[in-house]
Structure formats: structure tokens, C-alpha cells
C-alpha positions as CSV (number, residue, x, y, z in Angstrom):
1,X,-10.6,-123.9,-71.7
2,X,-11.7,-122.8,-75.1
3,X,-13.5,-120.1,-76.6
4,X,-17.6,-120.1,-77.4
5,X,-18.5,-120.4,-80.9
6,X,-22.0,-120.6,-83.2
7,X,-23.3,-120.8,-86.1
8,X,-27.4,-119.7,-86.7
9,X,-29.1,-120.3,-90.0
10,X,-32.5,-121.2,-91.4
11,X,-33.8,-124.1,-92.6
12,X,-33.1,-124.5,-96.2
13,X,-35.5,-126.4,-97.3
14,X,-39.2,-125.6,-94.8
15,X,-40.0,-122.2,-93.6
16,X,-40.7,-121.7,-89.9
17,X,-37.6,-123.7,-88.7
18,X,-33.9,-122.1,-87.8
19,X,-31.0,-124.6,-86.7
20,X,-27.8,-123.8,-84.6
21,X,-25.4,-125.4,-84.0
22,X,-22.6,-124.3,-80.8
23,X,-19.8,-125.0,-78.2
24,X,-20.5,-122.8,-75.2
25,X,-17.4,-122.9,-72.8
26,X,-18.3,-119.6,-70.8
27,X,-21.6,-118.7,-71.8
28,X,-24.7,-118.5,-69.7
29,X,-28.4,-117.8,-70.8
30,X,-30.3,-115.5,-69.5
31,X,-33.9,-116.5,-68.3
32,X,-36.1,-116.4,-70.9
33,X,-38.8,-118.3,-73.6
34,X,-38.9,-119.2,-77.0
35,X,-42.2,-118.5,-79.1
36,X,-41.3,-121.3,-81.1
37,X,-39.8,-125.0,-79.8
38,X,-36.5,-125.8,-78.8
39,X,-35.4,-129.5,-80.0
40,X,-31.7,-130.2,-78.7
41,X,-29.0,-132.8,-78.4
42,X,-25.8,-132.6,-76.3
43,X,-23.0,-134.2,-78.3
44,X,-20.3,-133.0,-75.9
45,X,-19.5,-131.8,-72.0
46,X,-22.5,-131.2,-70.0
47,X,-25.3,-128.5,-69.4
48,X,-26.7,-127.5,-66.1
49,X,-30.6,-126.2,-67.3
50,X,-33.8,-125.0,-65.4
51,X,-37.0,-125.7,-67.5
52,X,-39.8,-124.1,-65.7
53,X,-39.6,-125.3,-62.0
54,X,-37.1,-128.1,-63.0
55,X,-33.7,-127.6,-62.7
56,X,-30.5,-130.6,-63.9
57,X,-27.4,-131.7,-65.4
58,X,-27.9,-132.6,-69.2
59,X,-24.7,-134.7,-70.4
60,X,-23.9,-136.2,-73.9
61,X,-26.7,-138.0,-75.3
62,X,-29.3,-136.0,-73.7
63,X,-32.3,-134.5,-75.9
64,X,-34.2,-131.5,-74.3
65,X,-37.5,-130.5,-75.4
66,X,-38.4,-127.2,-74.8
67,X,-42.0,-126.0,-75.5
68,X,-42.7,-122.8,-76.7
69,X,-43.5,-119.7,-73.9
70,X,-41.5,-122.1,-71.0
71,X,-38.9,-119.7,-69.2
72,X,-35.6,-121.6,-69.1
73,X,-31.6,-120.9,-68.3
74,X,-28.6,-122.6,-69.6
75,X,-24.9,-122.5,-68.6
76,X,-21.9,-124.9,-68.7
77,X,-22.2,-127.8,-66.5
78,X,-18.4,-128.5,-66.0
79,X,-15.1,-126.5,-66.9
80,X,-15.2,-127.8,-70.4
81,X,-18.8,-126.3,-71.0
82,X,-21.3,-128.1,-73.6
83,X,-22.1,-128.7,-77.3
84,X,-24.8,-129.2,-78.8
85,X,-27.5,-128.8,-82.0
86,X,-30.5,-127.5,-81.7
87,X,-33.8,-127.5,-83.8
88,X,-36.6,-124.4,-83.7
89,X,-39.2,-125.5,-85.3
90,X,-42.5,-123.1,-85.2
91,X,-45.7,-124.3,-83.9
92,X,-47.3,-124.5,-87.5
93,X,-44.4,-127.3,-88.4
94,X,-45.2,-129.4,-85.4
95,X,-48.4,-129.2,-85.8
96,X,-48.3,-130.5,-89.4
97,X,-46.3,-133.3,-88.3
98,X,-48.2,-134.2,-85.0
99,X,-51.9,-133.6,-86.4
100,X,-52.7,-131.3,-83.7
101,X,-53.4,-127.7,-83.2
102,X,-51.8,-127.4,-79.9
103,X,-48.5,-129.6,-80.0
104,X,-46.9,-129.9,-76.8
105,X,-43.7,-132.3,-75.5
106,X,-44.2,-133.9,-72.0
107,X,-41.1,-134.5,-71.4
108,X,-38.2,-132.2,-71.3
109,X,-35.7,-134.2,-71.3
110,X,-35.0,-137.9,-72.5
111,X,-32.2,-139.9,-73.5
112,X,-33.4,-141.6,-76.0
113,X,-30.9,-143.3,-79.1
114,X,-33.3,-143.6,-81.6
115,X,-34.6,-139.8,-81.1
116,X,-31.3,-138.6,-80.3
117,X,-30.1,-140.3,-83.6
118,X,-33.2,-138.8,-85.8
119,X,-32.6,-135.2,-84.3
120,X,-29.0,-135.3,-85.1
121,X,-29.4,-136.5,-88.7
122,X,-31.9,-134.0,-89.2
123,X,-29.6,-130.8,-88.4
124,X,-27.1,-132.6,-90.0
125,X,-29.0,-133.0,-93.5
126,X,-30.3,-128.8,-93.5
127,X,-25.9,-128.2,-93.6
128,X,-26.4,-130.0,-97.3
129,X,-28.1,-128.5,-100.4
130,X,-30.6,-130.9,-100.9
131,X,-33.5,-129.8,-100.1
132,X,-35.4,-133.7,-100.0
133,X,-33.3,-135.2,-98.6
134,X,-33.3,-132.8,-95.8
135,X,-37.1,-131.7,-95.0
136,X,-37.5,-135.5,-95.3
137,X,-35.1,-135.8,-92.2
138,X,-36.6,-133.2,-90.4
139,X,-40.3,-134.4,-90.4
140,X,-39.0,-137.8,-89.5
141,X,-37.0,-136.5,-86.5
142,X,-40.2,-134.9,-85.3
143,X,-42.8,-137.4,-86.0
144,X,-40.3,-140.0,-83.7
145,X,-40.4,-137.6,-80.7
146,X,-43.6,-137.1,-81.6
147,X,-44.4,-140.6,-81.3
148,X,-42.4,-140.9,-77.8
149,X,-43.2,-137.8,-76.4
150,X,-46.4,-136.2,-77.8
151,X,-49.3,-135.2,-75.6
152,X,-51.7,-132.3,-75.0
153,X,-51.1,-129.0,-74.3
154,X,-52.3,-128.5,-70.1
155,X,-55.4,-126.1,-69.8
156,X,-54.0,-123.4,-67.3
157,X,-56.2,-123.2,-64.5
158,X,-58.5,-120.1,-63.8
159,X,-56.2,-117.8,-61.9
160,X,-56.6,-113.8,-60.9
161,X,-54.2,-112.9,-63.9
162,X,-55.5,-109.7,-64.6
163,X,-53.2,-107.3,-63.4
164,X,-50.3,-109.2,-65.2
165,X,-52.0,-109.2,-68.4
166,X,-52.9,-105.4,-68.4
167,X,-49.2,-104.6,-67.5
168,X,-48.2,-107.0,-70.1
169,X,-50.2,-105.0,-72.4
170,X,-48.6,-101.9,-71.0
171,X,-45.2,-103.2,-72.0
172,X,-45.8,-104.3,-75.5
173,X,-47.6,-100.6,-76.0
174,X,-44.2,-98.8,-75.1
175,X,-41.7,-101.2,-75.9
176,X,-39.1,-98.5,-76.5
177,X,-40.1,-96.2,-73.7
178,X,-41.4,-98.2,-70.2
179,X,-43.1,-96.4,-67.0
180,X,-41.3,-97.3,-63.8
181,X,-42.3,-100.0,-62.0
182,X,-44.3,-97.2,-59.5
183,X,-46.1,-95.9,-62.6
184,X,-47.6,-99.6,-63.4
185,X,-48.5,-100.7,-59.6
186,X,-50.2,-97.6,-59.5
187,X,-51.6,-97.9,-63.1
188,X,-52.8,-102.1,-62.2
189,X,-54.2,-100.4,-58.6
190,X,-51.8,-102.5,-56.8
191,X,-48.7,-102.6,-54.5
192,X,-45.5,-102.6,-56.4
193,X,-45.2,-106.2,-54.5
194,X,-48.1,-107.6,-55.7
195,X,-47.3,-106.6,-59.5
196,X,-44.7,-108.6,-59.8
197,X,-45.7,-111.5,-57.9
198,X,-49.0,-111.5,-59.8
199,X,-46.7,-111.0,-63.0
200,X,-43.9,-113.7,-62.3
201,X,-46.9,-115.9,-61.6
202,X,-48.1,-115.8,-65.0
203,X,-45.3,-115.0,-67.2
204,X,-42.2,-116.5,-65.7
205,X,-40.5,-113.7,-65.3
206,X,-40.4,-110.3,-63.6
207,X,-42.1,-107.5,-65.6
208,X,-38.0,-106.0,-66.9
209,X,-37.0,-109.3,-67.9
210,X,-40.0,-110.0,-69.5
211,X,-39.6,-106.5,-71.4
212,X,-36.2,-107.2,-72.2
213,X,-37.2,-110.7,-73.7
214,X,-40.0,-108.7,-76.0
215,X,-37.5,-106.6,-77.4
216,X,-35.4,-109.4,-78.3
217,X,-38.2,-110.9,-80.2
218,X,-39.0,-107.8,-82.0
219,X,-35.5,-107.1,-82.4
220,X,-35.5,-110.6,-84.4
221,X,-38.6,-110.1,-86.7
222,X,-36.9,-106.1,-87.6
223,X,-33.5,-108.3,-88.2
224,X,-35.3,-110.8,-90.7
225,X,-36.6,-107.9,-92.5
226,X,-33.5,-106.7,-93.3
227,X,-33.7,-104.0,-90.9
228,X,-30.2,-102.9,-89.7
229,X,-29.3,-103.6,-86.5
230,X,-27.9,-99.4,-85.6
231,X,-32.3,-98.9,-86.4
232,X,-33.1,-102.2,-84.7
233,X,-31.7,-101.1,-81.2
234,X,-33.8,-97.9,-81.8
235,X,-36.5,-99.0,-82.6
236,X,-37.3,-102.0,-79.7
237,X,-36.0,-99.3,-77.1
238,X,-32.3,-100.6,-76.4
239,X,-29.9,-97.9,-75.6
240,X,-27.6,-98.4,-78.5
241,X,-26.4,-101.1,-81.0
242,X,-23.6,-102.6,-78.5
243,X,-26.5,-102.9,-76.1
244,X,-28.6,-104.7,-78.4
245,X,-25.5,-106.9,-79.0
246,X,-25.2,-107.8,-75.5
247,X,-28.6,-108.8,-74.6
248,X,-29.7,-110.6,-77.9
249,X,-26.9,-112.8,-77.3
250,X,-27.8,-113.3,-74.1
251,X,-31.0,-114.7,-75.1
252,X,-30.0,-116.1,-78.7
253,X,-26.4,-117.1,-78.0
254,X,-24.9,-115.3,-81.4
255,X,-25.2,-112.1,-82.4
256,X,-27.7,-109.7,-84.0
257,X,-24.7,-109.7,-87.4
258,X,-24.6,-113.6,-87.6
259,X,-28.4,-113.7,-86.7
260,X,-28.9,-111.9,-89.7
261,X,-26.7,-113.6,-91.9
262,X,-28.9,-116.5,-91.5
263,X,-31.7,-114.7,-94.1
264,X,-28.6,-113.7,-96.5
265,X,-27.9,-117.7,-96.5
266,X,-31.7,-118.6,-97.0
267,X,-32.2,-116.3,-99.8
268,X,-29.2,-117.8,-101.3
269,X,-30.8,-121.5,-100.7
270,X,-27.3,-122.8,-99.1
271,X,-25.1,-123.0,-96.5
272,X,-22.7,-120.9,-95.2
């Protein structure tokens, strides 16, 4: 069995899109949502994922879309885990490519040659210096999934998502320094039951995981500011800098140091 290794860098030719590339042998995401997409191919082993209420096996071949604000997991699907390359393109980028203000994927996953093939070149061409050839690549991988798998973003229907959303509001207030569970049922004006069934309903996840997510993204924006990571754990409301470590890569799957080394590389307009 081997070890887990990734690499994380920007895009070195279009803002808004980051790139990894990884071999996870023991490592298992935590629940949680990107606010930008998630474009993968498996290249090796196999990946057992839950997107939303869907749950499978992802093997060699496979390309998972993953739409931005959809709670998912990820964890090796066999002994000799998974490898992959994955695309996070912002909204903004999609949208340029797709011609609409709302992009969304209707599938999640696909195995498609042609797509796969695109994807691939694409994160292949941002590991070269030139910058053409490789924002060329990268609109043409997403104007053929695009093409395939394009479609409107679904209208949520009218729920009672009150309560969830004032919580929500709560949490992004006092990132750093939470009230109990108690103190938001009682703050909502409901049972500490209903909170986070009304929550889960609407966000995907339970109010602390949702928190701990929220951190992580903050955590990410202080990291691409240069911020370091010591104040970073601070600041979001994580206990110290080990257990920012441990939870962003969790969520991320590298750490907050070769997170950040991404914008070092970016500046420098190459690769590591």
C-alpha cells in the first residue's frame, strides 16, 4: 500500500481556476461543498463518492462533476485507493464558456472518452508555461462537457427554511467563537431537534460541520492573501495551527503550507 501524495496550484494562465493533481491510498474526505466546481478524472484504482443523495464506485475513466454548494464525501474504493486530476473552475469561468449566468452539470458522473480525454489534456497543459496553449485547452475541455452535460440550474422549491438561514447567519457572525447548539435552538425558537433537521435540510450538513466547512473557506481566502497560517487558525476560530492543518486537509486534501504555495507559483507565472 502506498503513501497519499498532492500537488495544488493555480491556473497559470485564467484567474478563478486551481488544478490538483493526487494519489489518495488512505485518505477520506470529510462531508463537505465546494463554492466553486469540481471537474475530475480517475486515471487509476477506484473511488467510492456520495454526491448529494447519490452514493457509488467511480473507477478509471470515470469523470465526476461536482456542482458548486453540493455536499459530497470521497474515500478509496479498493486497497490500492484512487488517482485522479481535478479541475476547480469558478462560476464566472463556466459561465463565460457556457453563456449562462447559472451553469450547472446534470450529471455527476459520466464516462465519457471524448470528455474524459479534453479534461485530461487540459490539466495536463496548466503543468506547461504556455499560457495559449493552455487556457485554450481549458475552455475546450469545458465547452465539450458543456456540450454533453449542460443544463439549468433547478429552482429550489419554496420550503420553511427560515430557521436554518438565521442560524446560518448566526454562524458566519461568530465564526471564531459559536453559541452551543442550546443557545441557537433557543435563539431560532425551536427544539434543538428541529434546528438541525431544518438545517441539514437546507444546507447538507449539520450546523458544526457546516461551521467547520466556513472556516475552511475563510481559512483559504486569509491563505491567498498571504496571511500566515499560525494567524489563519486564529482568526477563523480553529484551536491552533495543527488543528487548522487537520481539518483543511480534511476538506482540501493538502495542506494549508502547499495550499499556499500555490499563490507563490502563480505569482511566479510557472510551475512548481
Amino acid at each position: 500500500m502506498g503513501a497519499d501524495s498532492a500537488h495544488y496550484w493555480g491556473h497559470p494562465a485564467v484567474p478563478g481556476v486551481d488544478l490538483m493533481r493526487a494519489r489518495f491510498v488512505r485518505h477520506r474526505f470529510a462531508p463537505h461543498s465546494h463554492e466553486v466546481f469540481a471537474i475530475g478524472v480517475l486515471s487509476a484504482g477506484a473511488e467510492d463518492l456520495r454526491i448529494g443523495s447519490e452514493t457509488g464506485r467511480v473507477t478509471a475513466g470515470g469523470v465526476v462533476m461536482i456542482n458548486p454548494g453540493v455536499v459530497h464525501t470521497g474515500e478509496p474504493g479498493g486497497p490500492d485507493g484512487w488517482a485522479y486530476r481535478v479541475l476547480y473552475p469558478d462560476v464566472g469561468v463556466v459561465a463565460e464558456v457556457a453563456g449562462s449566468n447559472a451553469p450547472w452539470f446534470t450529471e455527476s458522473v459520466v464516462y465519457d472518452e471524448v470528455a474524459a480525454s479534453a479534461v485530461l489534456a487540459a490539466h495536463v497543459a496548466a503543468e506547461s508555461g504556455d499560457r495559449l496553449a493552455s487556457s485554450s485547452a481549458l475552455r475546450h475541455a469545458l465547452a465539450v462537457l458543456w456540450s454533453g452535460y449542460g443544463g439549468r440550474m433547478p429552482v429550489a422549491e419554496p420550503v420553511e427554511n427560515r430557521v436554518a438561514e438565521v442560524v446560518r447567519d448566526v454562524l458566519h457572525e461568530r465564526m471564531a467563537d459559536p453559541p452551543s447548539l442550546g443557545e441557537l435552538a433557543e435563539f431560532a425558537g425551536v427544539s434543538q431537534f428541529g434546528l438541525v433537521r431544518a438545517f441539514r435540510g437546507r444546507f447538507g450538513l449539520p450546523p458544526h460541520a457546516y461551521l467547520t466547512q466556513q472556516r475552511i473557506h475563510a481559512a483559504r481566502a486569509l491563505l491567498d492573501a498571504g496571511t500566515p497560517a499560525a494567524r489563519v487558525a486564529a482568526e477563523v476560530g480553529f484551536t491552533d495551527q495543527a488543528h487548522l492543518s487537520r481539518h483543511f486537509r480534511r476538506f482540501v486534501g493538502v495542506t494549508p503550507g502547499r495550499y499556499q504555495r500555490k499563490n507563490v507559483q502563480e505569482r511566479r507565472g510557472g510551475r512548481s
